[in-house]
C-alpha positions in Angstrom: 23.5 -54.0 6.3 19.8 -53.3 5.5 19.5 -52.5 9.2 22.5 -50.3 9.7 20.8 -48.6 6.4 17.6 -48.2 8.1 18.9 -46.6 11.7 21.0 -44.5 9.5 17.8 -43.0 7.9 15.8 -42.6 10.9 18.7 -41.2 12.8 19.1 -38.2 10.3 15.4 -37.6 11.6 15.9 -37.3 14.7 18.5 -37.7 17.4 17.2 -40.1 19.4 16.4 -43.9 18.0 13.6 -45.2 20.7 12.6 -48.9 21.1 10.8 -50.1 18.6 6.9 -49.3 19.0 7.1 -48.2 22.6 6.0 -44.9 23.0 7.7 -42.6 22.1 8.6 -44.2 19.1 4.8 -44.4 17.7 4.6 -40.8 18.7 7.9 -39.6 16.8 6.3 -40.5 13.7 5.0 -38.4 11.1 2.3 -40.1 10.8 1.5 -39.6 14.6 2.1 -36.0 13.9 -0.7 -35.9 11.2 -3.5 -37.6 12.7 -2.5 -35.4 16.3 -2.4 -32.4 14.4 -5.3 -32.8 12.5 -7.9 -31.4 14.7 -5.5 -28.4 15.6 -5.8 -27.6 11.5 -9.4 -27.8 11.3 -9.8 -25.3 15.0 -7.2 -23.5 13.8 -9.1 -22.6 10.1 -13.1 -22.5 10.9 -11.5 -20.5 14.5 -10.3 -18.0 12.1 -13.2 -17.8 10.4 -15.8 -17.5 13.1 -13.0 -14.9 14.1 -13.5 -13.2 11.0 -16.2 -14.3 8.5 -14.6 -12.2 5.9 -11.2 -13.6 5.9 -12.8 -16.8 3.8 -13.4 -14.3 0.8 -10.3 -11.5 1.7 -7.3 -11.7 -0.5 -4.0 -12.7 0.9 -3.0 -9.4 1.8 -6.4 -8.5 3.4 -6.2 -11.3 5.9 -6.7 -10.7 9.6 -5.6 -12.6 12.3 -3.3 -15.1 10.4 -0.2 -16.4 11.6 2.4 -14.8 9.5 4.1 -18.2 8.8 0.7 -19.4 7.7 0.8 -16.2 5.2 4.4 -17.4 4.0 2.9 -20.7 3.0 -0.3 -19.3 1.4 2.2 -16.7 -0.6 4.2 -19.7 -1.9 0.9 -21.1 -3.1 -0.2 -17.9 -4.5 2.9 -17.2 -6.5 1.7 -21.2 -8.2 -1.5 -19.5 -8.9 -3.9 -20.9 -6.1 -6.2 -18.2 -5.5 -9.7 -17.3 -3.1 -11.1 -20.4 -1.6 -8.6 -22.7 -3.0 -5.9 -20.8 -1.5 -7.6 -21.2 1.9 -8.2 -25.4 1.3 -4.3 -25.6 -0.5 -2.7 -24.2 2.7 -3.5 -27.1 5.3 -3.1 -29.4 2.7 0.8 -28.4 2.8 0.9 -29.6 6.2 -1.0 -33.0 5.2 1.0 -33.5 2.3 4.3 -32.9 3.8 3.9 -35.0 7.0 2.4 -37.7 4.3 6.0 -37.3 2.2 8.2 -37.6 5.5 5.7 -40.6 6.6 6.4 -42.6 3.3 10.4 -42.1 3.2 10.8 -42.9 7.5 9.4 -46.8 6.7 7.5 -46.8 9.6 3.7 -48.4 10.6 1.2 -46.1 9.1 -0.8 -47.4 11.9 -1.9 -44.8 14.7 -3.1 -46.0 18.4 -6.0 -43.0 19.5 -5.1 -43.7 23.1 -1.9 -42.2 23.0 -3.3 -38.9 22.1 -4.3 -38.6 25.6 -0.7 -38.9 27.3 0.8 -37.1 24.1 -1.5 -33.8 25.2 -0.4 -34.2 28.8 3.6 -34.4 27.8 2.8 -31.7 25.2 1.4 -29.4 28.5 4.1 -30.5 30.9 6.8 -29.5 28.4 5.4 -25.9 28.0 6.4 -25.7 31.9 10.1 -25.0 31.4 9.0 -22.2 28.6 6.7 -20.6 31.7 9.2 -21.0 34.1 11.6 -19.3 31.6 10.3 -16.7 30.7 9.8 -15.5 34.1 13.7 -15.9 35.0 14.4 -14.0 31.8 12.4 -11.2 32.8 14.7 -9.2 35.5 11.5 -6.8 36.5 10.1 -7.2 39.9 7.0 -9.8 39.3 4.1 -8.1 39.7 0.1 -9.8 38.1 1.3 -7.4 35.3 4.4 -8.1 35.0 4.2 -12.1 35.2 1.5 -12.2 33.1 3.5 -10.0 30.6 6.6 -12.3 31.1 5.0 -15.6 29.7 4.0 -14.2 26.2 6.2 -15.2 23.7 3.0 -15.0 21.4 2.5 -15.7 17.6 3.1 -13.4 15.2 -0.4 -12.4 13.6 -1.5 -10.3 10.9 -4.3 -8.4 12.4 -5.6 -4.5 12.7 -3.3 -2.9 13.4 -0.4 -5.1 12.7 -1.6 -7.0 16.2 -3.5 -9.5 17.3 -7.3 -8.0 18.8 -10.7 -8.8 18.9 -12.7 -7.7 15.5 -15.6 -5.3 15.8 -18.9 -7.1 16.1 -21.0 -7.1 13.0 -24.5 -8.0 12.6 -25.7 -10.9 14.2 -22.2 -12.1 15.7 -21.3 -12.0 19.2 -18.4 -10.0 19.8 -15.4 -12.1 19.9 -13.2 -11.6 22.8 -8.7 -11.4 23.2 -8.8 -15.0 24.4 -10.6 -16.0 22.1 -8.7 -14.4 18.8 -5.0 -15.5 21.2 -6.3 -19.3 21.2 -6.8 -19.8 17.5 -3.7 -17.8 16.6 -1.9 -19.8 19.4 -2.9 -22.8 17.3 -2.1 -21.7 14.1 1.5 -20.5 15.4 2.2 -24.0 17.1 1.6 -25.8 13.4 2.8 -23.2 10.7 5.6 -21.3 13.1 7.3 -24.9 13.8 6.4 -26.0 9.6 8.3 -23.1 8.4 11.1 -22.5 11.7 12.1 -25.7 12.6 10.5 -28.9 9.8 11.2 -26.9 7.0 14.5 -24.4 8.1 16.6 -26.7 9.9 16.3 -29.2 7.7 17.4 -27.2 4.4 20.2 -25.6 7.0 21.6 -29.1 8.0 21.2 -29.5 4.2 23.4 -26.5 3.2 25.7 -27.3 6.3 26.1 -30.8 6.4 25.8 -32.3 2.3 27.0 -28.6 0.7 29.6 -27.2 2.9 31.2 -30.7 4.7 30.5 -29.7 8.6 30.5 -32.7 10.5 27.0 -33.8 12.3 27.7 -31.7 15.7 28.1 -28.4 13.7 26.0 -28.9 11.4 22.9 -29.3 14.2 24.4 -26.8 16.4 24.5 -23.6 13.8 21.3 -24.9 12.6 19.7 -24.3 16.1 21.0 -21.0 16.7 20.0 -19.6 12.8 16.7 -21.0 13.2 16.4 -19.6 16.8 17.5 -16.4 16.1 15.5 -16.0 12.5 12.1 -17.3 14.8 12.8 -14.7 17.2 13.4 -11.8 14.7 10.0 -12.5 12.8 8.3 -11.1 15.5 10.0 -7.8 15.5 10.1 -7.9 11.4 7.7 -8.2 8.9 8.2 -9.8 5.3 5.5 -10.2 3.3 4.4 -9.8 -0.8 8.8 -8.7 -1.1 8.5 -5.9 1.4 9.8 -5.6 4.8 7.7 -4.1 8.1 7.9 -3.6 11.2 5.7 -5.6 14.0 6.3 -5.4 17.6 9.2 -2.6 19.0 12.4 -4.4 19.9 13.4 -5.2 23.3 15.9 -7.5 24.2 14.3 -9.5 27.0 11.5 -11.0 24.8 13.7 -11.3 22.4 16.4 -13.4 24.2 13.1 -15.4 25.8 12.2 -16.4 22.0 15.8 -16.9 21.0 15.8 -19.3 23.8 12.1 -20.7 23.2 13.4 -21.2 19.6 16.0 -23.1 21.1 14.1 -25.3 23.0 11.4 -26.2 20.6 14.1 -27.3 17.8 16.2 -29.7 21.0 11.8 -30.9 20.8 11.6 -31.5 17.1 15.1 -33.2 17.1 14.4 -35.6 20.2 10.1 -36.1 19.4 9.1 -35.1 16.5 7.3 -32.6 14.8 4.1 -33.6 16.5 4.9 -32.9 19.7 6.5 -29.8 19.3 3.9 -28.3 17.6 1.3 -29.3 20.3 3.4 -27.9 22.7 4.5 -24.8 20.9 0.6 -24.2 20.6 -0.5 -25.3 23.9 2.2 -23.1 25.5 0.5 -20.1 23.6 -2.8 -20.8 25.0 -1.9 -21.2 28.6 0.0 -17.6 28.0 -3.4 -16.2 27.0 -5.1 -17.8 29.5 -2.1 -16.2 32.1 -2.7 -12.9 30.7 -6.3 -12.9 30.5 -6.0 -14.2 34.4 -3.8 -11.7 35.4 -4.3 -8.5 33.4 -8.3 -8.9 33.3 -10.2 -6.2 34.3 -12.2 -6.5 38.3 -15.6 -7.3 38.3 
């Protein structure tokens, strides 16, 4: 009984019970997913502020080059009355704590083998392939160095000048900081907070609503979950909500938006089969490749 109780637990987790510490079950754990993650987290927040020195000091709303995600998180600490520095230390710390929480009620070893971090960053790359490969299928122009390297960015959403993600002006005594440079950390920041808030956080409290409130068996329950969350992390990118107000980002089209419909798609079939770990690293290190394709393709000659 007490092990039919405990595959019934992990199982809600995730669709896919592995052997017991092989691979991919160490690296399905939260706990994996924390220790992974970690150094993303710390690029991802001293990255911003080489970025920008200011945005350490800068209110929420003043903040420049954020994931917008990342601003939904520090808004919900805001609104409990977290404020200037502590705002910026509270916001990981939701990460931490969460992956902590979902460590503590799986009931698996806390215990965390550093050599797998080398094959889980090689899975994480090889899985961004299928993303590359479709989002050049989904877009029907000819493929031209423009065009291809257009075709592969499914970017983060960032709150920057402009409503866009650019280089900042150089100030005194700082090298400028280049596109590359500002898409890498962003990139990073979108892989952790886009897949917190799209896939950890939403389809969990949509297979809650489906599953416990309205009676849908499993199946359903998973399948609308997908396509809500899918279609809701595509749609951020064209929409804006932020401090109760709507605004518009980038101009809609449907090709990118059917690519991150799709991208959505694939990243929650990720989280269900390997965790939140891995589909974060991948969700980032697919971002960085696309600004390393675009800087490739679209740079200017020598």
């Amino acid at each position: 009984m007490t092990a039919r109780k405990s595959r019934g637990r992990q199982s809600r987790s995730q669709l896919v019970n592995y052997l017991r510490d092989s691979y991919f079950d160490r690296t399905s754990r939260p706990i994996y997913a924390l220790a992974y993650l970690l150094g993303f987290l710390v690029l991802y927040e001293f990255g911003t502020i080489l970025i920008n020195p200011e945005s350490l000091n800068q209110s929420l709303s003043g903040l420049q080059n954020r994931v917008v995600a990342f601003l939904w998180v520090q808004e919900l600490l805001g609104l409990a009355g977290f404020r200037g520095r502590l705002l910026w230390v509270a916001t990981p710390l939701v990460v931490i704590i969460i992956l902590l929480a979902l460590q503590f009620t799986s009931r698996t070893r806390w215990t965390v083998n550093v050599k797998d971090f080398v094959p889980m960053t090689v899975e994480c790359i090889a899985l961004t392939v299928p993303l590359l490969v479709l989002s050049l299928l989904v877009n029907t122009k000819p493929v031209s160095k423009q065009t291809a390297a257009a075709s592969v960015q499914a970017g983060p959403v960032v709150l920057a000048a402009g409503g866009a993600s650019e280089a900042q002006a150089p100030v005194a005594g700082q090298e400028p900081v280049t596109p590359l440079e500002v898409a890498v950390v962003t990139g990073i920041g979108a892989g952790i907070y886009e897949e917190l808030v799209f896939r950890l956080i939403l389809i969990c409290l949509l297979m809650m609503l489906f599953q416990d409130l309205v009676g849908l068996n499993r199946s359903y329950s998973i399948l609308f979950s997908v396509v809500i969350s899918a279609v809701a992390f595509s749609a951020h990118h064209h929409v804006l909500f932020l401090g109760g107000r709507f605004g518009a980002l980038e101009p809609f089209q449907w090709q990118p938006f059917i690519f991150r419909m799709l991208a959505g798609a694939y990243f929650a079939m990720l989280f269900a089969f390997r965790g939140f770990g891995i589909t974060a690293g991948t969700h980032a290190f697919y971002d960085i490749i696309a600004a390393v394709l675009k800087t490739v393709f679209l740079a200017p000659p020598a």
